[in-house]
N, C-alpha and C positions, 0 to 999 in steps of 0.2 A: 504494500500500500504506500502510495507516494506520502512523503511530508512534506508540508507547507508551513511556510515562514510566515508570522502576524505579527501586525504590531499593534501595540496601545500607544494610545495619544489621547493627551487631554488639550481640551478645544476651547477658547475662549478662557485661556485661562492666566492668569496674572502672577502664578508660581508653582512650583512641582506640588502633583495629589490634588490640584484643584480643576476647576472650569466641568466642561462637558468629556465624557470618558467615551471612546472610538477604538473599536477593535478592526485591524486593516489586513484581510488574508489578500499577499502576493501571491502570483501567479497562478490566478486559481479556475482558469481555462478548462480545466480539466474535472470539474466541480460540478455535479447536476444541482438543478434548482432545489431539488429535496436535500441534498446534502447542506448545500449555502442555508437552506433555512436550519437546520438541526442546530448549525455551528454561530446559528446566530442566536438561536433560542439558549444551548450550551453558554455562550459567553455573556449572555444576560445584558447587555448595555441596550440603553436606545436604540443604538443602531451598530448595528456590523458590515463593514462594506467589502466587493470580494475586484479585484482587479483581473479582468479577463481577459484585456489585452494589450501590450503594448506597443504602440507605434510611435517608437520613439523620434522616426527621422521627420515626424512630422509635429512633437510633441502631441500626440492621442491619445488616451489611455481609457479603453472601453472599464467602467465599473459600474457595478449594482449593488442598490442598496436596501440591506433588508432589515427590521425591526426583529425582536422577537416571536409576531407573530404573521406577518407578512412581509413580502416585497411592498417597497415604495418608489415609485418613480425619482422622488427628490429630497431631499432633506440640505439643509442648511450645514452643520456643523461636520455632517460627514465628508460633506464636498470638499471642504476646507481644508479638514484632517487627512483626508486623503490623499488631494494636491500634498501638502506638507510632507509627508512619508516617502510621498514616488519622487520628491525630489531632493529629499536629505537623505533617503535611505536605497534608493533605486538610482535614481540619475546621480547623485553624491555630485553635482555641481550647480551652480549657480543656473536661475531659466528667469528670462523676465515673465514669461506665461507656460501656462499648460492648456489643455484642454481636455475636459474629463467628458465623454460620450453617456450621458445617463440616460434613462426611462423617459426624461422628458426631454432630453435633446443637448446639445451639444453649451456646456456651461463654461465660459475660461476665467481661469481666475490669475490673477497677474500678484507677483511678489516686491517688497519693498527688503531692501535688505541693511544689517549693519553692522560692521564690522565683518563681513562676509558670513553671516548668516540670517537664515528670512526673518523679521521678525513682525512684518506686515502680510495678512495674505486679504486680496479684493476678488469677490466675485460678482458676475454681472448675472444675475437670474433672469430668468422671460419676465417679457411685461406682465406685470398681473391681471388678472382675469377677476374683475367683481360681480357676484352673486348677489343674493338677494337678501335683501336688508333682514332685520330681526329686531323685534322691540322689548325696550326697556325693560318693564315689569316681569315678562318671560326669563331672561336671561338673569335679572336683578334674584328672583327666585332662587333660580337655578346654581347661583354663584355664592346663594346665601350672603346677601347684599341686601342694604335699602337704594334704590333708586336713585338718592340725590347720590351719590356715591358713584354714579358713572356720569360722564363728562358729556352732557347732552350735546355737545356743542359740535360732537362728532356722530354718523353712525354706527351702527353695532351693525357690523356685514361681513356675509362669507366672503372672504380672497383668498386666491391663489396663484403661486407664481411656477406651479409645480407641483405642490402638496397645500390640496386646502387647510384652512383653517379659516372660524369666527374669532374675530377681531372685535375687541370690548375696549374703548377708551375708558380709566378712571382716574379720579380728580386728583389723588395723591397716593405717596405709599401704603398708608396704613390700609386704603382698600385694597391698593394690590396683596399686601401681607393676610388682612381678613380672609381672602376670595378661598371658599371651599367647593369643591361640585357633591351636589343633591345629585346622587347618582340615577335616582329612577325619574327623577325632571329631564335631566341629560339623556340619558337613552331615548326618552320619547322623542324629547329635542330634533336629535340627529340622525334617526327614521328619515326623515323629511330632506335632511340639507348629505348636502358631497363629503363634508368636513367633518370630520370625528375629533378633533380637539377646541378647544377654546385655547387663547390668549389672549392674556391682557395687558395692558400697559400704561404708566402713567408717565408726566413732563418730571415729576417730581424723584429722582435719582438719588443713591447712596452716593457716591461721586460728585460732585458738581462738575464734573468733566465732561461725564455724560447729560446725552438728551434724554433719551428713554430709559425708565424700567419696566422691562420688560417679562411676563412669566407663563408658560404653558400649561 
């Protein structure tokens, strides 16, 4: 039975053990989809991504990306994490870009570096695609919230730039840290819409550096 080399990487993250955690299996061409899923269910993270091919002379690198309990066309922090590994640990050289072939189409993400290592990575996602609105009181429930506590001053609507999600503007941290889901509100909920998660977010940050806080 062949063996395959993975890597961890933590994503968005500000110092070692921290951020978002990424399980990365190289060269995994040789991988049927039942098996990509076992080893994603096996390594338990958000997501696990499987790199199936590479073209290097064109920077290409076909990957998929699967949760624990399914494949997803797109996710955020894998795309990231997985640029970063194909090119610290695969290419072992400097690229101003990659381009990762996912589910949803061809993503590139371009590198900042310093001191000769990345330490900025930018990706350009498809346009988003907006869905259809959802109102206050439903969701305000659902998140075990009062109402004035989301920031009417935006909608509450399904988008997607790749992987849906409902997008909840609220007025400050403390709702974002309150926000719980009423599980059997939720599931009726997303019956109905594309999006099987909520996120939410307020102007109001741990950081002042930051714009958003942001939470899934």
């Amino acid at each position: 039975m062949k063996k395959h080399v993975f890597y961890i990487v933590d994503v968005f993250a500000e110092k070692k053990y921290s951020g978002n955690q990424l399980a990365v299996i190289g060269d995994a061409h040789d991988l049927s989809s039942e098996s990509m899923q076992e080893i994603s269910r096996e390594m338990n993270y958000s997501e696990t991504t499987f790199i199936t091919a590479l073209h290097q002379s064109e920077s290409n690198f076909d990957v998929r990306i699967f949760t624990p309990a399914e494949e997803v066309p797109f996710a955020g922090h894998p795309t990231l994490g997985t640029a970063f590994i194909i090119q610290t640990e695969i290419l072992k050289k400097p690229v101003d870009i990659l381009h990762l072939n996912l589910k949803v189409g061809r993503i590139p993400v371009t590198f900042e570096y310093s001191g000769g290592k990345a330490e900025r990575l930018w990706m350009k996602q498809n346009a988003p695609v907006f869905s259809q609105r959802l109102d206050i009181a439903s969701i305000a429930k659902i998140l075990n919230l009062k109402t004035d506590q989301i920031d009417s001053r935006f909608p509450i609507e399904e988008v997607s730039t790749g992987l849906p999600f409902i997008i909840v503007p609220l007025k400050n941290l403390q709702a974002v840290r309150r926000s719980s889901i009423q599980k059997d509100k939720f599931f009726d909920l997303i019956r109905n819409t594309a999006a099987k998660a909520i996120l939410v977010f307020s102007p109001e940050c741990y950081d002042p550096q930051n714009h958003l806080n942001v939470r899934v």
